[in-house]
N, C-alpha and C positions, 0 to 999 in steps of 0.2 A: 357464274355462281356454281361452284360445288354442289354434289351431294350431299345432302345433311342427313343425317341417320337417327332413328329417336333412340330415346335415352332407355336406361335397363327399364325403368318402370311403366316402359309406354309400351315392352314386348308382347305382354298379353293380346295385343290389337295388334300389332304386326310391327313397321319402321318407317319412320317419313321419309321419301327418297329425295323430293324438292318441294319446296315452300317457298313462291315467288310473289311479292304485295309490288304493286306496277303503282307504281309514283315516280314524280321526278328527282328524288332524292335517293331514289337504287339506281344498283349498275344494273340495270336491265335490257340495256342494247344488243347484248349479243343472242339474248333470247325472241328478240323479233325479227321476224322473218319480213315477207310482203304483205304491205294490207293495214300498217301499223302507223296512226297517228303519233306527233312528239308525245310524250308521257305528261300527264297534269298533276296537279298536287295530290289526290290519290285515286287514280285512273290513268290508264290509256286507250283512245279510242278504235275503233277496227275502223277500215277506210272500205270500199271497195266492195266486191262479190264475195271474197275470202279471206282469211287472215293465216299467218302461218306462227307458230311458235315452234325454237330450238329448245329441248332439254337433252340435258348429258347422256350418255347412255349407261344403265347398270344391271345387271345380273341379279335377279328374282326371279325365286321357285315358286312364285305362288300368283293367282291374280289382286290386281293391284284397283285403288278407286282414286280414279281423276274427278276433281272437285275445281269448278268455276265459279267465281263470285263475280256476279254481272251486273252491271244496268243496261235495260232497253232505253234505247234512243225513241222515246215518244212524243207526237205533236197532237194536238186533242184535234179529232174532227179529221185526220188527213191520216198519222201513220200512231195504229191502234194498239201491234202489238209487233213482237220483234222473231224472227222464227232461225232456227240456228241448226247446225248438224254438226256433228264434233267425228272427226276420225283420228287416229294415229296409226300411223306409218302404214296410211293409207286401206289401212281397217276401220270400216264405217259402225261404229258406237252407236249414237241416240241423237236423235231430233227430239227439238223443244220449240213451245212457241211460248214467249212471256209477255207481261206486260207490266210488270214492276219487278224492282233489284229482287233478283235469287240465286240461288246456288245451283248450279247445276253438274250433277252426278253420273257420271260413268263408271262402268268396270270394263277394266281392261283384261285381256286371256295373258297370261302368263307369256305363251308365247308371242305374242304382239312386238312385244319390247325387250324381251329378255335376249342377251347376246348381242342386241345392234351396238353400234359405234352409236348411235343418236336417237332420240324421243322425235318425234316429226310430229306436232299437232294441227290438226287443219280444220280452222273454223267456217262455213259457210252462210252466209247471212242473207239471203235476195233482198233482204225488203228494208235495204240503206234508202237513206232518202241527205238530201240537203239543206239545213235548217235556213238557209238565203231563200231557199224556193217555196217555201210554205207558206200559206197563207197567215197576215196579222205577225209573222216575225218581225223582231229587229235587233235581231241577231243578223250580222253580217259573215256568216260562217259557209264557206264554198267548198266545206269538206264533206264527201258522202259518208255518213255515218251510222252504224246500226248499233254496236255496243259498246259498255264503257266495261272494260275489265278491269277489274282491282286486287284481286288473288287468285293464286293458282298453287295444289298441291296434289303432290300425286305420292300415294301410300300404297306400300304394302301390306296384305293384308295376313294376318297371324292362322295359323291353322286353326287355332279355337276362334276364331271370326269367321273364315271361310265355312268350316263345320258347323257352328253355331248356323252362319248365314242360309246355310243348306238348308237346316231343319225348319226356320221358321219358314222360307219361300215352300218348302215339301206342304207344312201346316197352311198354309193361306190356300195351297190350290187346293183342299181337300172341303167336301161341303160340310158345313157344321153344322151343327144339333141346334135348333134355337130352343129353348126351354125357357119359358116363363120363369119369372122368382116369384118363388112362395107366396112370399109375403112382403111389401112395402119393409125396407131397412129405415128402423125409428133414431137408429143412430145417422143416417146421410149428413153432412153438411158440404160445401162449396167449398172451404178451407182444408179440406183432405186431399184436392188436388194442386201441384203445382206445375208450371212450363217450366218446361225446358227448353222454348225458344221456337223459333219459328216464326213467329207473330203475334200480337195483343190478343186473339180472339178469346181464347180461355179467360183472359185480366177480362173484356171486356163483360163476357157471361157473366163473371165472375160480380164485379161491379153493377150491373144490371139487377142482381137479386141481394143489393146492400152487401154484398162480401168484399172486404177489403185487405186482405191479407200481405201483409210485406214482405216481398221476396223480391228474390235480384234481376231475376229473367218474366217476372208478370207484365209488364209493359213493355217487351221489348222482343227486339229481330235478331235471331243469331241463328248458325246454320247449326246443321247439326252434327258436323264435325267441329266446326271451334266449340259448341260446348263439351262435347266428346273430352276434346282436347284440356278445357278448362277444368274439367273435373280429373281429369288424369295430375293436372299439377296443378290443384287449388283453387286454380284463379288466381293464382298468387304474381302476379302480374299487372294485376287490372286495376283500372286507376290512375295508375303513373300519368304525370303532368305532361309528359312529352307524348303518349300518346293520346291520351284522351281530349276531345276537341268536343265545344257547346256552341252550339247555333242557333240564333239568333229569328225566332219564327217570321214568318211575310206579316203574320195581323199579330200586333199587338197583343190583341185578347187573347192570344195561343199561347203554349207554353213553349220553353226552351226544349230544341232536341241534343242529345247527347250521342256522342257516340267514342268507344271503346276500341280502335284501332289495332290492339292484340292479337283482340278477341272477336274482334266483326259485331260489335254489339253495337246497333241503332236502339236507343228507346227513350222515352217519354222523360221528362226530368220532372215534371208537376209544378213548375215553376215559370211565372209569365215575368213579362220584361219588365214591366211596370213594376214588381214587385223586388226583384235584382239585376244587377249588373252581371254579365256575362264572366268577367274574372271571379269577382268574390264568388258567384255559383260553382264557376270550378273547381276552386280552393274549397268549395262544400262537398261538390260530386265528389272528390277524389275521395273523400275521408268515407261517406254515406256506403259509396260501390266495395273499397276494401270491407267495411263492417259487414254490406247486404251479402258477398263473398263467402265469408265468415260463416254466416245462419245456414248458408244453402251447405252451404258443406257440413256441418253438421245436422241440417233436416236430412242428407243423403247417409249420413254416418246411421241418425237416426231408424231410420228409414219405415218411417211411421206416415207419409203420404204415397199417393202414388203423383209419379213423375210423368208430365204430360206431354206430350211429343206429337205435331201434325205438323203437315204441311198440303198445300195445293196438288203440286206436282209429286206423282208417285214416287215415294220412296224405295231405296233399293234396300232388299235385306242385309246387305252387307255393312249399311249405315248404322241401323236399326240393331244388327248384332254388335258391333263396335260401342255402341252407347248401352246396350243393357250391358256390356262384360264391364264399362267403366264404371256403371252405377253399382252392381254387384260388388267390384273391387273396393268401394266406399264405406257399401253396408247393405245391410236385406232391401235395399230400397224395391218398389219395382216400377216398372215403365208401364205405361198405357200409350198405346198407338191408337192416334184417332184415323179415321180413314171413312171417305164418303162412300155409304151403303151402294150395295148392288145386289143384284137377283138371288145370292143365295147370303148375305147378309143385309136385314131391313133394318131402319133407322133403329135406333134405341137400342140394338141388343149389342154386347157384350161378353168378354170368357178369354179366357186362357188359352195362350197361341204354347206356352211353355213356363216353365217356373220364370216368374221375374220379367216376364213379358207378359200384358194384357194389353187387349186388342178390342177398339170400341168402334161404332159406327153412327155416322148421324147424313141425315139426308143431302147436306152438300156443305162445303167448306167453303168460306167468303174468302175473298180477298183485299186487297187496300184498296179503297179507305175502310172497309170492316163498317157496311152501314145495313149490309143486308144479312147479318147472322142468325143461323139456324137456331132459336133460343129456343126453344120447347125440344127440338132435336137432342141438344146438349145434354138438356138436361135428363131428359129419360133416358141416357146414355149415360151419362156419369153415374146417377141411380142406379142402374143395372151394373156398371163395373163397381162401384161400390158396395153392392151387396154382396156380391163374389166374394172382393178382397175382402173384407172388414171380418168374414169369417175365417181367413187366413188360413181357408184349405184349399187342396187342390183336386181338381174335376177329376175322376178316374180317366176320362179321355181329354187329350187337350183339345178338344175340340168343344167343348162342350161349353152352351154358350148362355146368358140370361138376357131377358129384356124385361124391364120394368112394366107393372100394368101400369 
């Protein structure tokens, strides 16, 4: 695979240099090194202690963010969680430990990779096991296995994103002001927030206090570069019959999951078996997701909510800069970063990291299945940035923070 380069409109964020989706229907051989199971319909698995990947080599002046789209290899009771280390060209990046499908984020130094003849990635995994040895298996599978990778891209990043990225990591390490609000905002409701992916949990809150609002990314998993990505060209993509695949839930009583191959979108479809057939649903999904497409792009034209954005695992600002420059290029929208409170930010408060960036905190962030959510947390934290925004000025210091009584 070539270098691919993004298009004039994607320049503001920087250039995609490779974009790799590991199934068995790409040429993807030549980019596996040691450590690499045959490729499956959309994964290949890592074998072994390490795994290696080839990418081409290219000439970048700037630093660059390597993005993984994983699943851990989990067995209940026996192997809990899956722990990884990523290097390139033998410069050691980030350790992760997971325990369901995510993305996982690096930046890489300019000089890393700039100038070589070749990208060298190197994954390390300890905690492979073998689905044959496990207890209650019947799976006869003799491969040691830890992850299942499905994407891979590595971007350059734009000077107004490196710059950007600067400013907000400068504002995160600086302590903030927590300042009470005033007074209870009579205007609050739940429908002034939207995801932008990540996870159900917002949809969840969200439904929890009778809010039902229809939008394209409330019920669903997307990283936060394909929605990056998604809002740079519309979505205009999503949906397509060849990509888009519905599955077929284990209990009846559940609904069909969907998922958007594009765009890396897992989510809920609201729809159980007993109720449709898996063809006719998709012949619905495709038409439903172009329309839901449609609204989100112009709530973001709009830009009359705020745009919600968390995740588990620390986000890098460089992510986080990339997605407000895309939302700004839309329209006044603005972003809200959730992130789990710590010593000098407490649950509920809220405020302005920079125009177009808001920054909220709630006591700890669930993960799947999302059964143990922080609901009182949320909500005095939505509160609190809601009163902020809705006044639609800006703090004389961006640091300057509120928390709901």
């Amino acid at each position: 695979m070539q270098p691919r380069m993004a298009t004039a409109g994607h320049a503001i964020l920087g250039r995609e240099i490779v974009r790799i989706v590991f199934d068995r229907s790409s040429n993807i051989t030549g980019h596996l090194g040691a450590g690499w199971s045959a490729p499956e319909d959309n994964l290949v698995w890592t074998t072994g202690d390490e795994s290696w990947l080839m990418l081409p080599g290219i000439e970048v002046g700037r630093p660059c963010l390597l993005s993984l789209s994983v699943s851990p290899f989990i067995h209940p009771g026996a192997v809990t969680r899956q722990r990884v280390a990523i290097s390139v060209n033998g410069f050691d990046l980030s350790q992760f430990s997971i325990k369901s499908r995510s993305m996982l984020v690096c930046v890489v130094p300019q000089g890393v990779i700039s100038g070589k003849t070749a990208i060298c990635v190197r994954l390390r995994h300890p905690d492979h096991a073998r689905p044959v040895d496990l207890p209650g298996t019947l799976v006869p599978d003799t491969r040691s296995i830890a992850l299942g990778l499905h994407e891979l891209t590595l971007e350059e990043l734009s000077a107004e994103a490196e710059h950007l990225a600067r400013d907000i990591g400068g504002a995160l390490r600086q302590a903030a002001v927590h300042v009470p609000d005033e007074a209870p905002d009579a205007g609050f409701s739940l429908r002034a927030f939207q995801s932008v992916g990540d996870s159900c949990e917002l949809g969840f809150v969200q439904r929890h206090c009778g809010v039902e609002p229809i939008s394209l990314l409330r019920l669903s998993t997307i990283s936060i570069a394909n929605v990056t990505r998604g809002i740079l060209d519309g979505f205009a993509k999503i949906g397509t019959p060849a990509t888009l695949e519905i599955t077929p839930p284990p209990d009846p009583s559940d609904d069909f999951g969907g998922y958007d191959r594009h765009y890396g979108i897992l989510y809920h479809t609201g729809r159980r078996a007993g109720d449709v057939d898996a063809e006719t649903l998709k012949q619905q999904e495709t038409r439903r997701l172009k329309f839901l497409a449609r609204r989100f792009m112009e709530d973001l034209a709009m830009g009359e909510q705020l745009f919600v954005v968390r995740r588990k695992f620390p986000i890098m600002p460089e992510e986080i800069a990339r997605l407000v420059l895309a939302v700004r290029q839309r329209g006044p929208g603005t972003v809200l970063w959730v992130r789990e409170a710590d010593r000098m930010h407490p649950p509920g408060s809220a405020g302005y990291l920079l125009p177009g960036l808001m920054v909220g905190y709630v006591d700890r962030l669930d993960v799947p299945p999302l059964k143990n959510i922080s609901l009182s947390s949320w909500l005095i934290m939505c509160r609190s940035a809601h009163g902020l925004w809705s006044r639609r000025t800006r703090p004389q210091s961006r640091l300057a923070f509120a928390a709901a009584d």
